[in-house]
N, C-alpha and C positions, 0 to 999 in steps of 0.2 A: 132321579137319575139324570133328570136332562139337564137339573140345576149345575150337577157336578161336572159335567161334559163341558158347559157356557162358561165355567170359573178357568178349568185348563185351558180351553183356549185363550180366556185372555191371558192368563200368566203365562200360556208360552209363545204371546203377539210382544208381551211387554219383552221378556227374557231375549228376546230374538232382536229388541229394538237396542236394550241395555249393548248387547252385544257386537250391533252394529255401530252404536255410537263409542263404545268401546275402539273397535277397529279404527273407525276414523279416527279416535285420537292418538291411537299409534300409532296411525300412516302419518297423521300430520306433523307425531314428535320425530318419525324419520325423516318426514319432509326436513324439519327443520336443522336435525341431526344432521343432516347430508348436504343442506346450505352453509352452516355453521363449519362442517368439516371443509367445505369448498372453498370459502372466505381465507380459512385459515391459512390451510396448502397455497392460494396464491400469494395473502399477504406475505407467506413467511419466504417463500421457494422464488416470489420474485426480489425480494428484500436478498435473500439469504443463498447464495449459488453451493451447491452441490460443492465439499472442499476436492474431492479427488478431480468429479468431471470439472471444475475451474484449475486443476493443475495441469488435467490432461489436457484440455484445451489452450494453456500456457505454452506447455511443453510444444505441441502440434504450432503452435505460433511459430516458437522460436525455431525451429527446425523449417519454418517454414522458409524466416527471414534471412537464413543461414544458409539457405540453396540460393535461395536470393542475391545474395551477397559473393557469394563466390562463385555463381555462376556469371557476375559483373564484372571482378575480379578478372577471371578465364576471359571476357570479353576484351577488358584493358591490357589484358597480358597480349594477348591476340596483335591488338591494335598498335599498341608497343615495339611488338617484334618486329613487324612491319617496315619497322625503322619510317615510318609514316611519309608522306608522299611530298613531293617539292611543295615548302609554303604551307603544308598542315598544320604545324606547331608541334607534334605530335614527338616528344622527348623519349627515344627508347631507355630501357633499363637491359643492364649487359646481362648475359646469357652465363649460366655455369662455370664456362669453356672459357668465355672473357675474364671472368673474376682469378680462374686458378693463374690465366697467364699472366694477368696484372701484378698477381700477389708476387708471382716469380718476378717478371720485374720488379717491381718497390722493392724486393727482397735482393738483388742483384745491385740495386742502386747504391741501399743503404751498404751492404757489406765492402762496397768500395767509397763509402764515409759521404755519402751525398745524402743526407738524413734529408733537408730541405727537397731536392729532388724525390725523393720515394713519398714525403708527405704529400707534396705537390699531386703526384700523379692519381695517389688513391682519393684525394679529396674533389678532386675536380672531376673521377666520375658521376653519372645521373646515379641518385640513390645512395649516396654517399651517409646521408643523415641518417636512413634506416639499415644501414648495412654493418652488424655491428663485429663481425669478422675483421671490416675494412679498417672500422673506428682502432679495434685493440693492436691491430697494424700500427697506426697512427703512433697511439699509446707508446707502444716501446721505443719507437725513431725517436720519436721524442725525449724517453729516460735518456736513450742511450746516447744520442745529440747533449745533453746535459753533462753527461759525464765526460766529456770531451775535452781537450785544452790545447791552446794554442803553443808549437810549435817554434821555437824563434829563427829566426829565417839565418842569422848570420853564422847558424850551424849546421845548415843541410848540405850534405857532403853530395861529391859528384862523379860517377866515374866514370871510366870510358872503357870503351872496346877497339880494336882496328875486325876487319874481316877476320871469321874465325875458319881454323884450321879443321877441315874436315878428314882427312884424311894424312895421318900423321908422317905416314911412310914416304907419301910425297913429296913433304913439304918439310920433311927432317930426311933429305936422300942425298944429304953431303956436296951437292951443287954452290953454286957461286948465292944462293937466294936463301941457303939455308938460313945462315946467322941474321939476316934482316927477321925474317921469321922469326926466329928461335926468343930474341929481343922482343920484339913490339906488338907478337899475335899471343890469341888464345885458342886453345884448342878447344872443339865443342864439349869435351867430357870435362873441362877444366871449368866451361862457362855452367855447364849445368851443375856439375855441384858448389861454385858460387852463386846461384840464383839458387837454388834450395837451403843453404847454408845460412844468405841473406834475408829469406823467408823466415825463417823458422825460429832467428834472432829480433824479428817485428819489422823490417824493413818494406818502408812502403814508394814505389816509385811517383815522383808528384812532378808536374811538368813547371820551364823554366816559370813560366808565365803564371804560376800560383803562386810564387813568389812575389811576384810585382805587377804592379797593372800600369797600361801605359795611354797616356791622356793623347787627344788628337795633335797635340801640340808639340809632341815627343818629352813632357814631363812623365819622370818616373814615380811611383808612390809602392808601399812595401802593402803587401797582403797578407791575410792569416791564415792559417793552412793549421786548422785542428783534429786532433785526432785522437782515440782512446788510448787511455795509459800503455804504455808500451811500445809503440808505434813509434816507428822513427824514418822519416820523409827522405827518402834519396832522389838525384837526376841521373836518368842515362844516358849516355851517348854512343854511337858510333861512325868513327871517321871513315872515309871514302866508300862509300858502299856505293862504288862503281865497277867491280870486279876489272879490275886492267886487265888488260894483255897481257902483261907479264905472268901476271897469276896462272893461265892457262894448263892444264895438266897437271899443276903442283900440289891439287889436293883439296880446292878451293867450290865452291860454288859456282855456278856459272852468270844467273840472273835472277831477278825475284818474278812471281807469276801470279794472276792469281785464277785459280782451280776454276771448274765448272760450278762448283759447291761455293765459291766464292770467299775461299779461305786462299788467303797469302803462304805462298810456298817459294821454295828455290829450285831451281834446277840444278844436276849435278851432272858431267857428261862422263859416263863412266869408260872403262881401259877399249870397250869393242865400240865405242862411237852412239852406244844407246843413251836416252834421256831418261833419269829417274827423278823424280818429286818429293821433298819432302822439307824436313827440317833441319836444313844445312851453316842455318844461320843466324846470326840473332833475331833475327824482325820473324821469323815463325817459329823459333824458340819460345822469343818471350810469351807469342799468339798461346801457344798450346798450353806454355804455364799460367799465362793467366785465365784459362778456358777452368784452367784446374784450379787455381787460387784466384778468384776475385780480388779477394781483399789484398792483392799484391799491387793493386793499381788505381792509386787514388783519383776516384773519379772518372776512370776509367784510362785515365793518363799513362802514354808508356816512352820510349822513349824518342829522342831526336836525333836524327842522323843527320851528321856535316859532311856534305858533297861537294865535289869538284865539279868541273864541268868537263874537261879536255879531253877524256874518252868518252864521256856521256855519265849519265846517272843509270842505278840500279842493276847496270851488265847492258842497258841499252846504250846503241851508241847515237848517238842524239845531238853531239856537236857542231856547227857550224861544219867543221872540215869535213865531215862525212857526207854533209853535201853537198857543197865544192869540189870537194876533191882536190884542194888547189893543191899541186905536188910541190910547195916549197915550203912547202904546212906537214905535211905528210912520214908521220915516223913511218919507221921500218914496221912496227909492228902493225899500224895502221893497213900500211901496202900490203904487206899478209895476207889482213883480215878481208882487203878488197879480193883478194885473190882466189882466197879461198868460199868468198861470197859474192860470185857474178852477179847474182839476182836479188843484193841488198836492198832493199826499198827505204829511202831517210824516211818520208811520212808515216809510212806503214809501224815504223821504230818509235817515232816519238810519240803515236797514235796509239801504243802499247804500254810505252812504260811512262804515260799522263794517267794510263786507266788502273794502273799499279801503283800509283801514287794516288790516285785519289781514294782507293779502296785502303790504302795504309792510313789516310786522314782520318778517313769513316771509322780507322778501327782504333785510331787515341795517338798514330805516330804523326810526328811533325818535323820538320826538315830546318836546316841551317845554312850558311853557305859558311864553306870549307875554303873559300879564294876560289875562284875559277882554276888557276892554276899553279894550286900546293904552295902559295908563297909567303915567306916571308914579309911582312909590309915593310917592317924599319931598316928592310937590307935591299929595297928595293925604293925609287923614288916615287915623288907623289904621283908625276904624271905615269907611271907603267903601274902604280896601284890601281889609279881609276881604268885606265883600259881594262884590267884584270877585272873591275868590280863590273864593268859595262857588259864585256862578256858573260859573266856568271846572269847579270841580270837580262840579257838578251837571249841565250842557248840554255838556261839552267833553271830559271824563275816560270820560263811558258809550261814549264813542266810540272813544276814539283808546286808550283804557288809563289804567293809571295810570303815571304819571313823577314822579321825584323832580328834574328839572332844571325850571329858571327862568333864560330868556333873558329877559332885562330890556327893555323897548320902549324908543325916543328911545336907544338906548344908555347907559340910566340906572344908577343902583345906589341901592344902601339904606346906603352907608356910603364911607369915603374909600377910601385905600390897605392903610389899616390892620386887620388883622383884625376880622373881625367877632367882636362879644361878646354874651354875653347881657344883659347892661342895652340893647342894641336892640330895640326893639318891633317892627321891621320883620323883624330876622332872627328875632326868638323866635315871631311867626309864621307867619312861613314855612315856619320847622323843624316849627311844630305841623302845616304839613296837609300834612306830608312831604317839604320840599324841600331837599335835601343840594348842588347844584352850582347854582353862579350864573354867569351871562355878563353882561358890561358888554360897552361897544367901547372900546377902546382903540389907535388906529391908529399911535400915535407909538414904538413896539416891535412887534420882530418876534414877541418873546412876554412876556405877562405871563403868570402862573401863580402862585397862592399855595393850598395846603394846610393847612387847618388841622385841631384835634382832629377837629372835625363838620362842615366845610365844605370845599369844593374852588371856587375863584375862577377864571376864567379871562376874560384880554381878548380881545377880537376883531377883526377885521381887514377893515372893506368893500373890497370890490374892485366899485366903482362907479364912475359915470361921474365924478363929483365926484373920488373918490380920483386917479382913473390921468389926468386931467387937471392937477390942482391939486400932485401927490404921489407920480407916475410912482416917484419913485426910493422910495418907503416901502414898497414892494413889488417891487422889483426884482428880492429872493432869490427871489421866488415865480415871476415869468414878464415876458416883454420886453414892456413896454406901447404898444409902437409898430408890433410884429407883431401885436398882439392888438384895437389900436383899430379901433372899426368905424367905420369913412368915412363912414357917415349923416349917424351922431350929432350935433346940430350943436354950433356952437361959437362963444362962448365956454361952456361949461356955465356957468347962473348960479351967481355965489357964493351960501353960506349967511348 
């Protein structure tokens, strides 16, 4: 019995040892199991990045460099605005508000044919190169600059106005003033539908001086004056825009002004003595049409008024004699006017209608001399011409500026057809107290025009009661004188 007892325990000392050397080697193949698994996961996971978390940590990057970035951005826009500080460097880029007005200008510019100008203006703003609004601006001035053609100068036609008729009853009221009138005015409903007529058949107003350019020497050279198919280049004028005396009550305008708003208007004094404002006359006529058509004014150009000096310019009276007073100078109608105005002030006057004339510059009109006073040259001698020219340039030039143009009165001239030369006494001084372009009338062509070294010639064209009765068809390219007659008017108009 005790042999059997001494045999189990050994087999269950040895069974118990198999068992534990057993375990040990399972613990050890997990050891090594769990080394081998350790080995791997790092070789592979540092080798190998997770594809989603390496995109979302991508992603989280660029969101990151992108607040980055525009919150830099937001910094430069900041610093920019600033219009940056004297001496910074700091180049602002325009604002919304800037861009839409610019666009309006460039857009105002080109429609009155200055394609150069509107390219000009959009390019030489800051940011010009990434603004790509500005750029297809650009783009079309350009096509449409292309499609453009020159003009030839020796057929731009010119016409004229005297003061127009506001008030028809007046000024057609059977008096000794009517048939002057009835002859050589227009009435405003007559003028307005020849400037919409003139419109609408392409007529574009272009100032004398885009015709020719004039060297400091007083040589003359021709210019080119382009513009899209259809478009046909006219000059305007008109004579005396002094409102005389005489004019007074008959219907007329009284002075040109210009508003609080800084728009050129007329006054008109109506039957009870009150002052009303408005558009009595060409020079705020034309203002308002071209407010409404751009493209009626090439380059913004309108037209040129040929003035007198011997009541003053504009409805001011601005004369020498008005402040003098010398009474053996002094018309009837003059002594009136002292009469009726104890408390005239001359500087107060000239200080007025300098600030109305230069607000007319600003807005495209330019001025001529008309003779100081209304004369004939070739019926008059040389020495009573230059007095005439010294005046105008002493009482008439402080005012309105200086001008190299000479609108001839009576629709005269200093010479025939023929160029003018220097053995003319009449052109040689002329040329001396600076005057380069000459206007006659000539109503029997549609355009006369002559260029010469030093001079530029140009005929002109009334479009008056006289004309569009006696002559309807000498004018016909310009506008239908049958839609444009005003039914007042009466008739027959006297002959000349």
């Amino acid at each position: 019995m005790r042999g059997d007892y001494s045999y189990s325990d050994r087999e269950y000392r040895r069974r118990r040892g198999s068992l534990l050397l057993k375990c040990l080697i399972a613990l050890l193949m997990l050891i090594i199991i769990a080394l081998a698994a350790l080995l791997i996961y790092e070789i592979r996971f540092r080798d190998y990045q997770n594809p989603w978390a390496q995109a979302q940590a991508e992603k989280e990057a660029q969101e990151a460099a992108e607040r980055a970035a525009a919150e830099a951005a937001r910094k430069a826009r900041e610093a920019e605005a600033e219009q940056g500080a004297p001496g910074s460097g700091v180049v602002p880029l325009i604002s919304e508000d800037q861009e839409v007005s610019l666009e309006s200008q460039a857009n105002r510019l080109a429609l009155q044919y200055d394609y150069d100008g509107a390219i000009a203006l959009l390019r030489n703003q800051p940011g010009y190169d990434r603004n790509e609004r500005f750029k297809n601006l650009v783009s079309s001035y350009e096509s449409t600059k292309a499609g453009c053609s020159a003009y030839p100068i020796d057929q731009i036609t010119h016409v004229f106005f005297h003061t127009l008729i506001w008030d028809d009853a007046k000024a057609f009221d059977g008096d000794e003033d009517e048939p002057g009138y009835n002859q050589v005015m227009t009435t405003v409903s007559e003028f307005n539908s020849i400037l919409s007529q003139m419109y609408n058949r392409g007529y574009v107003m272009v100032s004398l001086h885009d015709m020719v350019s004039v060297g400091d020497d007083g040589s003359v050279t021709q210019k080119e004056i382009r513009l899209p198919a259809g478009k046909i280049p006219f000059v305007l004028s008109q004579d005396d825009c002094s409102y005389y005396h005489y004019m007074d009550g008959d219907g007329f305008a009284r002075k040109l002004i210009v508003t609080d708003d800084g728009k050129i208007k007329n006054t008109y004094i109506e039957d009870d003595g009150s002052v009303s404002v408005g558009d009595y006359d060409v020079v705020p006529i034309i203002d308002t049409f071209v407010e409404q058509h751009p493209d009626f004014a090439y380059h913004g150009h309108k037209g040129i008024l040929a003035l007198t000096g011997y009541e003053g310019v504009l409805g001011y009276r601005t004369d020498e004699v008005y402040k003098t007073r010398q009474e053996d100078r002094l018309t009837e109608y003059q002594r009136d006017f002292f009469a009726e105005h104890p408390d005239f002030d001359f500087d107060q006057e000239v200080s007025e209608a300098t600030a109305v004339a230069d607000a007319m510059k600003a807005e495209g009109w330019e001025f001529a001399s008309h003779t100081w006073g209304h004369i004939n040259p070739r019926q008059n001698s040389i020495e009573m011409v230059q007095r005439d020219s010294q005046r105008w340039h002493d009482w008439v030039m402080p005012v309105v500026g200086e001008t190299d143009v000479l609108i001839f009165a009576f629709g005269a001239d200093i010479g025939d057809w023929q160029p003018y030369s220097a053995d003319n006494e009449y052109f040689a001084h002329y040329k001396s107290m600076g005057f380069n372009i000459f206007c006659n009338v000539d109503s029997s062509v549609k355009a006369w025009v002559q260029v010469g070294p030093n001079f530029l010639r140009q005929g002109r064209r009334n479009l008056d009661g006289y004309r569009m009765y006696y002559s309807p068809d000498l004018i016909s390219d310009l506008y239908d004188v049958s839609i444009a007659w005003d039914t007042n008017r009466p008739t027959p108009v006297p002959e000349m």
